[in-house]
N, C-alpha and C positions, 0 to 999 in steps of 0.2 A: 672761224672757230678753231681753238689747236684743242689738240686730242693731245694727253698723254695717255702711253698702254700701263695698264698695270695689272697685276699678277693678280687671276682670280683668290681670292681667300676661303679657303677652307670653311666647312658648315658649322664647325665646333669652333675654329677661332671666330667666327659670325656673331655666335651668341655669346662669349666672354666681352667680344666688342661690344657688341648692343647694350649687355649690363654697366659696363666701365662710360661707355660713353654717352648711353640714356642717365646715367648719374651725374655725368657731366654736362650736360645740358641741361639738365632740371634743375641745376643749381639758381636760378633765377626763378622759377614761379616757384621752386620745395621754399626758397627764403622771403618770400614775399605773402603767398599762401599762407604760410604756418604761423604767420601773427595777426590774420586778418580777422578772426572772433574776437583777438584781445585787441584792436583797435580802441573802442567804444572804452573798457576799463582802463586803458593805457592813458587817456586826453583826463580820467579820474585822478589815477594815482601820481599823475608828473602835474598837476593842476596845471593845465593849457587846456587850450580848449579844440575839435575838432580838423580845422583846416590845420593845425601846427603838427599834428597826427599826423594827416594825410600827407604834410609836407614829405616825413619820413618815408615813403613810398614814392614821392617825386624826388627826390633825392636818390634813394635806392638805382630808379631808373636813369637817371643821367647818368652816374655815374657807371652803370652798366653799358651806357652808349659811349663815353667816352674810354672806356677801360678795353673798350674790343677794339676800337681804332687804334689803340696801343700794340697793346698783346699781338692782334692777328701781322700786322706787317712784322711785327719782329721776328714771328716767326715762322717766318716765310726766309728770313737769316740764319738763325741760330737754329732753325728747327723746331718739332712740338714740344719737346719733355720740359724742357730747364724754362722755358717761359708758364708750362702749366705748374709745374713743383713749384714754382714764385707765387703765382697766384694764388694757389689751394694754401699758404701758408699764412695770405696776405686775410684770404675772407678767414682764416681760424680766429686771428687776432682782430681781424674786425666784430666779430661775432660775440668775443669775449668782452669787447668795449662795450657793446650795445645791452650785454647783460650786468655790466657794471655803472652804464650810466646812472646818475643821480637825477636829472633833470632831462629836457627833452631836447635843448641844444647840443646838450655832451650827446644825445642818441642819435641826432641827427648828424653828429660827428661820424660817430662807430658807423653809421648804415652806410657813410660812403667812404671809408676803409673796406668793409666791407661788400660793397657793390664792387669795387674794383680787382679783387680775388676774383667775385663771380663771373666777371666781365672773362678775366684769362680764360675761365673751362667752359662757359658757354658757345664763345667764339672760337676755338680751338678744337673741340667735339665735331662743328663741322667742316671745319680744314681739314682734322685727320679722316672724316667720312670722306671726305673730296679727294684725299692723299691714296685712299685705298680702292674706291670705285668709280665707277664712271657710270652713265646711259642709266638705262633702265633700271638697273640693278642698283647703280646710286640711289634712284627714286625710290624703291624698294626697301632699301637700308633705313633711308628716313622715314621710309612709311615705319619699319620697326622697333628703330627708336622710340618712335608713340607708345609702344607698350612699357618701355618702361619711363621714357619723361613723363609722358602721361600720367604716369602714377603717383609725382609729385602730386598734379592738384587737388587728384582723389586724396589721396594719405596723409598731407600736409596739412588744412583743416581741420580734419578728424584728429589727427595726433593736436593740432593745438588746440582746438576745443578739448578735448577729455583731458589733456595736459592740464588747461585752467582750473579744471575739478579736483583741482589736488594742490596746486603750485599756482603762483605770480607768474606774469610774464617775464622777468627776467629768463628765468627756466626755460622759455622757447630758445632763446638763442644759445643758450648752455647745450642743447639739443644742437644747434645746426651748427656749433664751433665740434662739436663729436662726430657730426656726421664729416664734418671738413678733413677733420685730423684721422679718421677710417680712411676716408677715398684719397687721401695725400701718399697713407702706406702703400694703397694696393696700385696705384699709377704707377709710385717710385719701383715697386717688386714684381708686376705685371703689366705693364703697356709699355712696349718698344716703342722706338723711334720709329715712326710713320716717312719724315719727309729725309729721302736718304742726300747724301751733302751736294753729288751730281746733279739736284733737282732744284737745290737752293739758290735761291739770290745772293748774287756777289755783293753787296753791301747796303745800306740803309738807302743811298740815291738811287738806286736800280728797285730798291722796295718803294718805297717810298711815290714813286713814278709811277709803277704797278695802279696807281689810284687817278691817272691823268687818263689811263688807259677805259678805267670801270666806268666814270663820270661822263665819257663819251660813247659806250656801248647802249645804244639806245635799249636792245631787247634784255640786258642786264637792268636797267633802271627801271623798267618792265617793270618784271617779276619782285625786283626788291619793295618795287615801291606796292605795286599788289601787295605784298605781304605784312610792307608793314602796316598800314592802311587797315586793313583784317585783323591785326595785330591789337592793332589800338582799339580796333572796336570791343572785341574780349577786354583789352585792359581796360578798360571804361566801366565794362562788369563786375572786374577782379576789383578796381578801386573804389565802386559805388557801392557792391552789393551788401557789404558788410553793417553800411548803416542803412541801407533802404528796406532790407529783408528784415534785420533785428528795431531798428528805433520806428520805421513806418509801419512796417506790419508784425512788429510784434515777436518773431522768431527768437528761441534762446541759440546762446551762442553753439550748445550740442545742435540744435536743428540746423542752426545755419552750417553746419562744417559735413553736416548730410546732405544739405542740398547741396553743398561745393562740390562736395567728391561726387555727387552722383552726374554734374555737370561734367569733371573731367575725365569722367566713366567716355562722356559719350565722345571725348577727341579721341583716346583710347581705342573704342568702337570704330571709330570713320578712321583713322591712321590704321588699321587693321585692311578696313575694308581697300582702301585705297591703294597698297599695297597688294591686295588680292587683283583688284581691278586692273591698275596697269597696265597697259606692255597687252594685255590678253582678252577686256573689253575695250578699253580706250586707251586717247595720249594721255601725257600728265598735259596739256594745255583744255583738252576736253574737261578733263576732271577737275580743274582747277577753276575754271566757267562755270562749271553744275555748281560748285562748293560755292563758289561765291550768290548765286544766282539764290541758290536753297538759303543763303547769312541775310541777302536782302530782305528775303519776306520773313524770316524769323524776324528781324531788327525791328522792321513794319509792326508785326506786331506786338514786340516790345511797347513800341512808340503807342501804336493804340491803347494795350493793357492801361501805361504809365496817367493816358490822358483821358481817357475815358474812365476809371478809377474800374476794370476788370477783376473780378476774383483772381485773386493769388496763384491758385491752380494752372490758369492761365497764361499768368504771367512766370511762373516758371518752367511751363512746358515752347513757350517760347524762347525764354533763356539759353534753353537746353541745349534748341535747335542753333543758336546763332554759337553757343561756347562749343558745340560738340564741331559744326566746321571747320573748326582751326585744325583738327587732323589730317582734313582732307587738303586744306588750302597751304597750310604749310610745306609741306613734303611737296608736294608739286612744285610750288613757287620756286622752293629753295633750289629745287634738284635744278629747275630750270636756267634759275642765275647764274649757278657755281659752273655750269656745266662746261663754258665756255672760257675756262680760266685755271684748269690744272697747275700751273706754275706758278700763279698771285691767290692759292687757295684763299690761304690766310687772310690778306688782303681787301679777298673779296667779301670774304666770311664776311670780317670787320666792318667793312661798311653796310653790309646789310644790317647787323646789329645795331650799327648808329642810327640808322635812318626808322630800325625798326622799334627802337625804345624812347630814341627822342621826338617821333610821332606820336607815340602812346605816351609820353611824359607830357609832351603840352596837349592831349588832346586830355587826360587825369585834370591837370591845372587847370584847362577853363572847365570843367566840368563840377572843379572845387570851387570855384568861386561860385559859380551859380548856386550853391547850395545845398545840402541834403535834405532838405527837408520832406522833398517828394520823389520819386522815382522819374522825375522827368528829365530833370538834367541828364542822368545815365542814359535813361530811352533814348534819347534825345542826341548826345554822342555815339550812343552805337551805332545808330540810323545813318545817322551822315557819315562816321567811317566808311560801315559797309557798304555804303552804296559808291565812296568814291574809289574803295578798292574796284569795283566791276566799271565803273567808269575810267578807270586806267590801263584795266587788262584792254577792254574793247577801244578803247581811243587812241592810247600809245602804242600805234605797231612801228613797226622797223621801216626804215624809208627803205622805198625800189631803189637800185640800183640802174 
């Protein structure tokens, strides 16, 4: 493992960080979120029909997976600033295409313009978390972030459900080209440079390499793959629940964007707790076991709710329980992977995000072709994710030496 030291950071630059950079990291569920009421009227007014919908959101995700395997090694070169000011520039104008489309291929165009902006400040958010902390205290930081990424999936919803009581969809992303063009100012006039030039990579083959090094770190593929695995089972939720909750049982778009955020309440909640826990009841590898262990039997009972045909009540107090661990299980995982890789942050970031969206992009895919018609497909993917997340934490250990 190499350690690099770095300088504790101040409690007040702590919390400017946490906001700057939980807004950078929510950049992928605030955009993904904030149009999932207007799904169902969207497959209306472009006359297509649902899976062409959902394509946009499989779309969205790819190009979030391949946009981080970009961004993160470059700037692990060039450093964080001038790779994120590219990006935050790239999703404003992709945001603006996706409000200007005419039809649904022009949308599907804009959404991966725009997934690739997102990809720079998602992937970079945790490079410069890796750039400024280490050990525990890393762990801690991502536990904090949860208060404010977190608040993407609460606030995102709600803002576009009540948005659609007034305005068309177009308007959602007129919203998230403003929110773009906000945090592109405050980056540019408030966040230094994290990775200082001593610490860089001497050219793209020395970066680039950085990745022959991750692919072989067994306890790095660990934790990535845990994550994304967990990952995907949430995104199974994010991408189903829109029509299982509203066309199955009946939810208006204002109720569904209440149960969403009262869902992303609870990663919020556990990314709180988790952070508290650390370091002072357990390891992050304990806590990352429980979080998972606690996804399996929510999923379970997803699965039951879905096929047993359960009151709804039920089936959303199970939701809750499998969406609210992604608090716990993220921050662990992640702290764990980056930890051993100070010098290929970026890098490492990066592939986690590939591995972590384009498990959740084809686990979405087969989940759309199965069909919405009932809540089983969804059940159904989140079960098998999460349970092969805890089957990889427990299976894949590090060889003895």
């Amino acid at each position: 493992m190499t350690i690099t030291k770095v300088e504790p950071v101040p409690r007040l630059q702590r919390a400017r960080l946490a906001v700057v950079l939980g807004s950078l990291a929510a950049f992928g569920p605030l955009t993904i979120d904030m149009y999932l009421p207007a799904m169902p009227g969207m497959a209306r007014d472009l006359h297509t029909n649902t899976p062409m919908v959902q394509l946009t959101l499989t779309v969205f995700v790819i190009g979030l997976a391949v946009g981080q395997v970009v961004a993160g090694p470059l700037s692990d070169t060039w450093g964080r600033r001038r790779p994120l000011l590219a990006g935050l520039a790239l999703y404003v104008a992709g945001s603006l295409w996706c409000a200007l489309a005419p039809d649904v291929g022009w949308l599907i165009a804009g959404r991966a313009v725009q997934s690739l902006g997102a990809a720079t400040s998602v992937v970079l958010s945790r490079a410069i978390v890796r750039d400024l902390f280490e050990g525990t205290a890393m762990t801690r930081f991502f536990s904090t972030l949860m208060l404010v990424n977190g608040a993407a999936p609460i606030l995102a919803p709600v803002i576009g459900g009540q948005l659609l009581a007034v305005a068309s969809w177009p308007a959602l992303f007129l919203v998230l080209a403003a929110f773009g063009g906000v945090l592109s100012l405050v980056v540019a006039l408030a966040l230094p440079e994290s990775l200082p030039a001593e610490r860089r990579r001497a050219g793209f083959r020395d970066t680039f390499g950085a990745f022959r090094v991750l692919v072989t770190d067994r306890q790095y593929l660990r934790y990535v793959l845990t994550a994304a695995l967990m990952f995907a089972a949430v995104f199974a939720y994010i991408s189903g629940s829109s029509f299982v909750l509203q066309d199955v049982h009946g939810l208006s778009p204002q109720q569904f964007s209440l149960v969403f955020g009262a869902n992303g309440l609870g990663i919020v909640l556990f990314g709180q707790l988790n952070g508290v826990l650390v370091g002072r009841v357990a390891g992050e590898h304990a806590l990352l076991r429980t979080g998972l262990g606690v996804a399996v039997a929510g999923a379970a009972g997803v699965l039951l709710c879905a096929t047993a045909d359960l009151p709804l009540p039920l089936l959303l107090a199970c939701l809750f329980v499998v969406v609210s661990m992604l608090g716990l299980v993220l921050a662990n995982a992640t702290s764990l992977a980056l930890a051993g890789h100070a010098r290929s942050a970026g890098a490492a970031s990066s592939l986690q995000g590939l591995l972590q969206f384009l498990v959740a992009g084809l686990a979405a895919s087969a989940m759309g072709l199965a069909g919405q018609s009932t809540a089983v497909p969804m059940a159904a993917t989140m079960a098998v994710c999460a349970a092969a997340a805890l089957a990889v934490l427990m299976v894949m250990r590090a060889r003895r030496p």
